[in-house]
C-alpha positions as CSV (number, residue, x, y, z in Angstrom):
1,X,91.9,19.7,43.7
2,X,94.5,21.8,42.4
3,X,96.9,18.4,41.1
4,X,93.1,17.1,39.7
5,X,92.9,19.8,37.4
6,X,96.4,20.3,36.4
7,X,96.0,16.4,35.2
8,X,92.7,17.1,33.8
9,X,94.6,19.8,31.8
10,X,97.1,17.9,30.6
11,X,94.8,15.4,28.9
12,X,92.5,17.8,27.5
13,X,96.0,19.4,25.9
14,X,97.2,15.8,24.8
15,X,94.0,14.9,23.0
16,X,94.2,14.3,19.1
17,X,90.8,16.4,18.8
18,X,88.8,18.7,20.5
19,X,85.1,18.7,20.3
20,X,83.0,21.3,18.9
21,X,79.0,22.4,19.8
22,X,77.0,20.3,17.8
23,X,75.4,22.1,15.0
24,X,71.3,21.3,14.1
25,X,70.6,20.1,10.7
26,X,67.5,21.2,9.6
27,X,64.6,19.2,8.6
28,X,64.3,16.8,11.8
29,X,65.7,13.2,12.7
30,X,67.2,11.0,10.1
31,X,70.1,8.4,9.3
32,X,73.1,9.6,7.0
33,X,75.2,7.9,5.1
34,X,79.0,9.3,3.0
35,X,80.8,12.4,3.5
36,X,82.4,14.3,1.1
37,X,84.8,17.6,1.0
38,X,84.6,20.4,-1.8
39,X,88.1,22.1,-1.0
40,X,88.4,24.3,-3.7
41,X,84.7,25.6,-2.8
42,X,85.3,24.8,0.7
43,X,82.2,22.9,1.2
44,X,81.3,19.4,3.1
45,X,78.6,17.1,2.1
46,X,76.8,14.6,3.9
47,X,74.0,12.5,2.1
48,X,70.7,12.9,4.3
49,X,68.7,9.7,3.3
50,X,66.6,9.2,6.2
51,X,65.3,12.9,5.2
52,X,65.7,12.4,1.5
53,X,67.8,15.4,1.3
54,X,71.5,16.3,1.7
55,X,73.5,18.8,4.0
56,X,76.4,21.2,3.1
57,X,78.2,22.9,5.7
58,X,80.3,26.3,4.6
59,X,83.8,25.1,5.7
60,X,84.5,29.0,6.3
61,X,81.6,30.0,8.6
62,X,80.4,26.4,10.1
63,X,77.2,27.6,8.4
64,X,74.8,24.1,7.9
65,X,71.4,23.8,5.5
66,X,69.7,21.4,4.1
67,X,68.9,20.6,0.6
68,X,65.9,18.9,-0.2
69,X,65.8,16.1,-3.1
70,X,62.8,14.3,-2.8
71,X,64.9,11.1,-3.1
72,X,67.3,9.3,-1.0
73,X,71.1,9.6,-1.2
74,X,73.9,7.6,-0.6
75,X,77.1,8.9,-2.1
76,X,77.7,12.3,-3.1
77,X,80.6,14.2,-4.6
78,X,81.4,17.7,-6.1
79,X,82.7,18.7,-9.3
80,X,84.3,22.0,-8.5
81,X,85.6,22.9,-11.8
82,X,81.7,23.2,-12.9
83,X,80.5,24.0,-9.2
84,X,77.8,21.2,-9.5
85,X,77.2,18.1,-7.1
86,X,76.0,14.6,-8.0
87,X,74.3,12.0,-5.5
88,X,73.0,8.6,-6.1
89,X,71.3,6.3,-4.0
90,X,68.1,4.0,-3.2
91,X,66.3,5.7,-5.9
92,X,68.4,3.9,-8.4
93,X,69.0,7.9,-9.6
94,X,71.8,9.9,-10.3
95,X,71.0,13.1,-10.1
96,X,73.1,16.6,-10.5
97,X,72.9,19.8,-8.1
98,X,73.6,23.4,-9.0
99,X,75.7,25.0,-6.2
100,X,74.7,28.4,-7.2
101,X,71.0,27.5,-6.8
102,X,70.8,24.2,-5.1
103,X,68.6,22.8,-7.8
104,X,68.2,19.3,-9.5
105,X,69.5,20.2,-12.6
106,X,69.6,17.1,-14.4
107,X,68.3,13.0,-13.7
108,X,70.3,10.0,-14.7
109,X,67.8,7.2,-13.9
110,X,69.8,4.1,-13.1
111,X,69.2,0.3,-12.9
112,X,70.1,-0.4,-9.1
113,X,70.4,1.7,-6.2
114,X,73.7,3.8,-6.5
115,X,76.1,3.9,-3.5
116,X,79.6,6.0,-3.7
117,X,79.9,8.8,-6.4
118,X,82.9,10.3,-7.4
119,X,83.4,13.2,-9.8
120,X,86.7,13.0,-12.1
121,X,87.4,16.7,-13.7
122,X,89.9,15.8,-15.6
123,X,88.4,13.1,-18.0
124,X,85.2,14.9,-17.5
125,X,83.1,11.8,-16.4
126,X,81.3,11.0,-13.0
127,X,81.9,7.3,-11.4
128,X,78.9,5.2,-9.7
129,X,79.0,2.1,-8.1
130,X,76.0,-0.3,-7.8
131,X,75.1,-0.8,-3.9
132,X,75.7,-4.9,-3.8
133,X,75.8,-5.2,-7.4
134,X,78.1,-5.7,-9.6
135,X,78.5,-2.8,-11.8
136,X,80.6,0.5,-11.8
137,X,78.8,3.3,-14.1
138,X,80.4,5.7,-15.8
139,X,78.7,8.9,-16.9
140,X,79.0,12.0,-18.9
141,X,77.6,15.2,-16.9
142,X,77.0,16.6,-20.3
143,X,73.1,16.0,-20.5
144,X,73.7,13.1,-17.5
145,X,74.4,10.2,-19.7
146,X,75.4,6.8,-19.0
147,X,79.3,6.2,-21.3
148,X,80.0,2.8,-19.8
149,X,79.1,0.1,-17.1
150,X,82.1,-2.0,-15.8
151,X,81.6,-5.1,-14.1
152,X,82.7,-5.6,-10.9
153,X,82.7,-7.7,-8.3
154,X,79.4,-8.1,-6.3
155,X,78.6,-6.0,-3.2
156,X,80.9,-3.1,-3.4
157,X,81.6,-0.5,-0.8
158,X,83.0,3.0,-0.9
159,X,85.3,3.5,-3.5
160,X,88.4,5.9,-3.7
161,X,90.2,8.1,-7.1
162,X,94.2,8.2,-7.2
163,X,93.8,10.6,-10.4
164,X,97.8,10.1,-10.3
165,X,97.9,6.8,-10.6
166,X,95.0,6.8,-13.2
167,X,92.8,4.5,-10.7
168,X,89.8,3.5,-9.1
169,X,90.1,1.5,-5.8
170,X,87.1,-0.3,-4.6
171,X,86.0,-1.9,-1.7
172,X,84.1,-5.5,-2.1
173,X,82.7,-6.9,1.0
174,X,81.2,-10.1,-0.3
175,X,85.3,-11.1,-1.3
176,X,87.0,-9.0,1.2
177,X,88.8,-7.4,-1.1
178,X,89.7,-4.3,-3.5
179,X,89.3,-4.5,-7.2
180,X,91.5,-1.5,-9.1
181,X,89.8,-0.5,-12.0
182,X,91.8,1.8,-14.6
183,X,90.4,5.0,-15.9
184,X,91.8,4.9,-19.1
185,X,90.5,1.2,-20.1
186,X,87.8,1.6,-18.0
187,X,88.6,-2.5,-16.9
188,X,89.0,-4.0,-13.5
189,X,93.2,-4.1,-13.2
190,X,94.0,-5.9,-10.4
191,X,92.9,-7.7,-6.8
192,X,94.6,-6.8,-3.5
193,X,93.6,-9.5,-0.9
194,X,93.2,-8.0,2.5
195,X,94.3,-10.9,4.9
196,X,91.9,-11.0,8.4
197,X,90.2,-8.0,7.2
198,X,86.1,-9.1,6.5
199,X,83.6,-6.7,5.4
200,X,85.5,-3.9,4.2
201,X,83.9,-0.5,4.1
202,X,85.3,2.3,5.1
203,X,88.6,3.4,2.5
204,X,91.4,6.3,2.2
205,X,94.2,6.5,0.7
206,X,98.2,8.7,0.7
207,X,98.9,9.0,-2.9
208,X,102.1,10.4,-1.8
209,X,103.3,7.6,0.6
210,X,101.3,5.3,-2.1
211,X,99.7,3.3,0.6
212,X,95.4,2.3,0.9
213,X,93.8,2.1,4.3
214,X,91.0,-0.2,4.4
215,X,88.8,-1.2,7.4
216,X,86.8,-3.6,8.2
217,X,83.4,-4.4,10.0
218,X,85.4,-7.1,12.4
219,X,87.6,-4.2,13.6
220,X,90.7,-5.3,11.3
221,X,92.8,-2.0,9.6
222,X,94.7,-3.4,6.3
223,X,97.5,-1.0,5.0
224,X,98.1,-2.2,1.7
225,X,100.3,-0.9,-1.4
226,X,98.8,1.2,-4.1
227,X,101.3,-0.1,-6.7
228,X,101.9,-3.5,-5.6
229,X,99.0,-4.8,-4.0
230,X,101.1,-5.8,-1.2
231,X,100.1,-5.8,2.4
232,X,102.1,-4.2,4.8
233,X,100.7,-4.7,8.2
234,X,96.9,-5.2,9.9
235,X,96.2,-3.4,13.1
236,X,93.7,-3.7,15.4
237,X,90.7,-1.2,15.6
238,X,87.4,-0.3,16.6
239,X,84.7,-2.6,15.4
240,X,81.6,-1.8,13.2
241,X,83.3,1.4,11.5
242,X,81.4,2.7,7.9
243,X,83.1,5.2,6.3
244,X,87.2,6.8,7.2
245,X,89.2,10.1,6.4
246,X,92.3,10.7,6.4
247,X,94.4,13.7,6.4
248,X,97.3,13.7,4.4
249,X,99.2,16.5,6.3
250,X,98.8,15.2,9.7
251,X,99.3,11.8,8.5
252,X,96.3,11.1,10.8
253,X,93.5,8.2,10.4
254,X,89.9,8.9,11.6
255,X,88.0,5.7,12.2
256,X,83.9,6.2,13.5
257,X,82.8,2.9,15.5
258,X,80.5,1.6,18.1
259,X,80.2,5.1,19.5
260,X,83.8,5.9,19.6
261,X,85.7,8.0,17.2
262,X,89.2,6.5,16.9
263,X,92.6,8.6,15.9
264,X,95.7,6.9,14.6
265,X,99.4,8.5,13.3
266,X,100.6,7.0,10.3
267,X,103.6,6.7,10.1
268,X,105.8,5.2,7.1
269,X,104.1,1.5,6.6
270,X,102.6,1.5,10.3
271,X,99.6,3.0,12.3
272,X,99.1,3.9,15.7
273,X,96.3,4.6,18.0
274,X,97.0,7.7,19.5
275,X,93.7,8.4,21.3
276,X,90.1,8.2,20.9
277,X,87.1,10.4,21.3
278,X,83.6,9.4,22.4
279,X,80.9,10.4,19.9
280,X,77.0,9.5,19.7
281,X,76.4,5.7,18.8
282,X,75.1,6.6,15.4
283,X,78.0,8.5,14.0
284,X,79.5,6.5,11.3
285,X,80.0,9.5,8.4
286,X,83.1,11.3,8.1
287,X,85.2,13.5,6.3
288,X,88.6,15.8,6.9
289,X,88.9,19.1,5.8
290,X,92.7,19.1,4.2
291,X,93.3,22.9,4.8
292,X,92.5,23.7,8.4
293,X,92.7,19.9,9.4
294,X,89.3,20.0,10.8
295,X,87.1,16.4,11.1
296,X,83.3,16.7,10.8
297,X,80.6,13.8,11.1
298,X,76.8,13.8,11.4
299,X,74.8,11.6,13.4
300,X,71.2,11.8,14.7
301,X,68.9,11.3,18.1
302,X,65.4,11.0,18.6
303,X,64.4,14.4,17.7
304,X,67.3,15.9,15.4
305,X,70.1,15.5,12.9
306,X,73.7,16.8,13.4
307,X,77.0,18.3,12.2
308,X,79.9,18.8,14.6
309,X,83.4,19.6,14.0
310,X,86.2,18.6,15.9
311,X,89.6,20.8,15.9
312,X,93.0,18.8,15.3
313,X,95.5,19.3,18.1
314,X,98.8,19.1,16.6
């Protein structure tokens, strides 16, 4: 009994993560789609649309609530120089959040259904993308109006800023690819092919090491080259993952699939497995908290909806 436990110790110590108690989101069961992390307000998101609502979860005190919207969300993303939150989703709306009093503060109605959001500070504009459409809206927060619509290709995915590199990157599932848009020209740039990869949706990137994770629905991991385009190796991983986080200080990859939560190193142009953690079958949001290294999803049973953190072990 004694050697059981000592080896029973010894894995729980090697483990990339350890699980926290699940926390209930209030308002009942529902589906939820993207993640997001407010680090300068030390917030997490997490788009509620089976509830038509969102959740934010207090990075300092694991607190959870739910904000009701009365419309159904897809992508969501903070601005935290203004400390307000835009969402977009089925509704074919974009609408804006005040974090001081968690009310719609503004509408942007939209001609599709919007998918992954992204707030850019610096230029002072908030980035769209149309849910298997073809376009990529651009809007000003200042009264929530639409500046520009750049066509992309159809069926896009979830969608990552390199404010460094002045770029959007964008998954596209029906061409298994990503289109780089610039931010200056507002213009798709460039194509990176993704090899076996099919279906790519979840999406990270290491602006430092300059290199793009993508993932796709057949289980395939593509590490391509910001700048070049080039691909630098495909590994295989868990099939049917959504969305991915990364952490650029751990240099770690979190990958959500078929009920398994997968944990790969990253190391220079390669990735390996280094464990994997069992989570409910319908977890596929996630996000990494950059400060304390912390990984949170939400998932939901019969009768409620979840957030649970999980601790990196370093």
């Amino acid at each position: 009994m004694l050697n059981a436990l000592i080896a029973l110790s010894a894995v729980l110590a090697s483990a990339p993560l350890t699980a926290h108690s699940p926390i209930v989101v209030p308002g009942g069961p529902g589906k939820f789609d993207f993640m997001n992390i407010d680090a300068v307000d030390r917030l997490a998101f997490a788009c509620h649309p089976g509830k038509s609502s969102f959740a934010v979860i207090d990075l300092r005190t694991d607190k959870v609530r739910s904000v009701d919207a009365g419309v159904e969300f897809n992508g969501i993303d903070a601005n935290p120089l203004t400390h307000m939150v835009y969402a977009a989703g089925p509704g074919n709306k974009l609408v804006e959040f005040s974090m001081k009093t968690w009310k719609q503060t503004a509408t942007l109605s939209l001609t599709g259904p919007g998918d992954s959001v992204i707030a850019d500070p610096r230029r002072g504009v908030v980035y769209v993308d149309n849910d298997d459409g073809t376009s990529l809206w651009v809007v000003n927060p200042k009264g929530l109006k639409l500046e520009s619509t750049v066509t992309i290709k159809e069926a896009p995915e979830v969608m990552v800023f390199d404010s460094g590199r002045g770029k959007i990157f964008q998954n596209i599932k029906t061409s298994n690819t990503i289109q780089v848009i610039s931010t200056s020209t507002l213009k798709v740039v460039s194509e990176f092919t993704l090899g076996s990869l099919t279906s790519p949706h979840g999406l990270a990137e290491d602006t430092k090491l300059g290199e793009l994770f993508s993932v796709g629905k057949n289980g395939k991991l593509a590490i391509v080259s910001a700048d070049s385009g080039k691909l630098l190796t495909t590994v295989d991983v868990v099939k049917g993952s959504d969305q991915i986080a990364y952490d650029a200080g751990l240099k770690r990859l979190y990958i959500p699939g078929s009920g398994t939560l997968q944990v790969l190193q990253v190391k220079g142009a390669t990735a390996t497995v280094i464990g994997t953690v069992p989570v409910p079958s319908s977890c596929h949001s996630i996000t990494v908290d950059p400060k304390t290294h912390s990984v949170w999803v939400v998932y939901a049973d019969a009768t409620n909806s979840f957030a649970m953190k999980f601790s990196a072990n370093k």
